[in-house]
N, C-alpha and C positions, 0 to 999 in steps of 0.2 A: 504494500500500500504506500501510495505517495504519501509523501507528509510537508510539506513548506510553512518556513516560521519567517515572514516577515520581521523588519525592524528599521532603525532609522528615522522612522519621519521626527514630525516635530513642530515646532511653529518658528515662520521663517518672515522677515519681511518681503517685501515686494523688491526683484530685485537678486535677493539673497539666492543662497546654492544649499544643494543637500544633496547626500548619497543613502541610499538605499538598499538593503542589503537582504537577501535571498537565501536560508539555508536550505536543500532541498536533501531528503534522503528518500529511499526507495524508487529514486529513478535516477539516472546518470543524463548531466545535464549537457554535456558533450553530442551525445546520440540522437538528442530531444531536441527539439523546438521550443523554446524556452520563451515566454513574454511578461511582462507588466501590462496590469490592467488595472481603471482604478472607477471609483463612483462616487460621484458628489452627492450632497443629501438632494433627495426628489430626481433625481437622474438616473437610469440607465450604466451599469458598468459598460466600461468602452476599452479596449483595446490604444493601448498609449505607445508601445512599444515591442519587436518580438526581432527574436535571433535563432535564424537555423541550425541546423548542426554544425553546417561547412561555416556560420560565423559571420553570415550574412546578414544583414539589419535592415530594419523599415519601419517607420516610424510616421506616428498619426500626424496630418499637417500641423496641426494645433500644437507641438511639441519640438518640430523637427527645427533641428540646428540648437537647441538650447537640450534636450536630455542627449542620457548615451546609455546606452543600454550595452552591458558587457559579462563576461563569467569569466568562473576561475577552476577548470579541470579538476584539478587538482583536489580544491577545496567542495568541489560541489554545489560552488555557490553562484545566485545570478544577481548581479547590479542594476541600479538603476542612477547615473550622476543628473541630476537637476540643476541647469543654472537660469537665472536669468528668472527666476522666479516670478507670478501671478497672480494675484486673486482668484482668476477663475481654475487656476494650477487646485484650489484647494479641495481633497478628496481623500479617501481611504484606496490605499495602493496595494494591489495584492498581485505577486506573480505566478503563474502557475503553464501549463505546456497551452502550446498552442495548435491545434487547437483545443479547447477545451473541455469540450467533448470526452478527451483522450481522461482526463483527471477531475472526477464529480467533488472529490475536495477539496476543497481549499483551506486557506490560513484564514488570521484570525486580522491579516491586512496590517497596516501600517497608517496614522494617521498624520494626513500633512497637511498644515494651513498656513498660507500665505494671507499677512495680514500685518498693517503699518499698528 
């Protein structure tokens, strides 16, 4: 059984930077298709960021050139770097495979809020 333990967020002004951190056990995140997804209150979880096996990235307009989505073999673990921070940046971020279909469980997310 997968398991992902979100961590990281916090509260950031507008502007500010954060990283995100992924611990994933019972799946090897190398092989996987690995993403960030996250849900603001009253919204739709939405797909923010994802990385293929081979390391390949793609990223939601609303995001691209300010996050970086990244892993660490080794570790197991998937990244999420935030800069340039938002307001409407602010949401609970939870990563899990993509698609997600593949993993009915998820973590317990991570909360981030951008706010002066």
């Amino acid at each position: 059984q997968v398991q992902l333990v979100e961590s990281g967020g916090g509260l950031v002004q507008p502007g500010g930077s954060l990283k995100l951190s992924c611990a994933v056990s019972g799946s090897s995140v190398s092989i996987n298709a690995m993403a960030w997804y996250r849900q603001a209150p009253g919204k739709q979880r939405e797909l923010v960021a994802r990385m293929n096996s081979g390391g390949i990235t793609n990223y939601a307009d609303s995001v691209k050139g300010r996050f970086t989505i990244s892993r660490d073999n080794a570790k197991n673990m998937v990244y999420l770097n935030m800069n340039t921070l938002k307001p409407e940046d602010t949401a609970v971020y939870y990563c899990n495979k993509f698609p997600t279909w593949l993993n009915p469980n998820w973590g317990q997310g991570t909360q981030v809020t951008v706010s002066s």
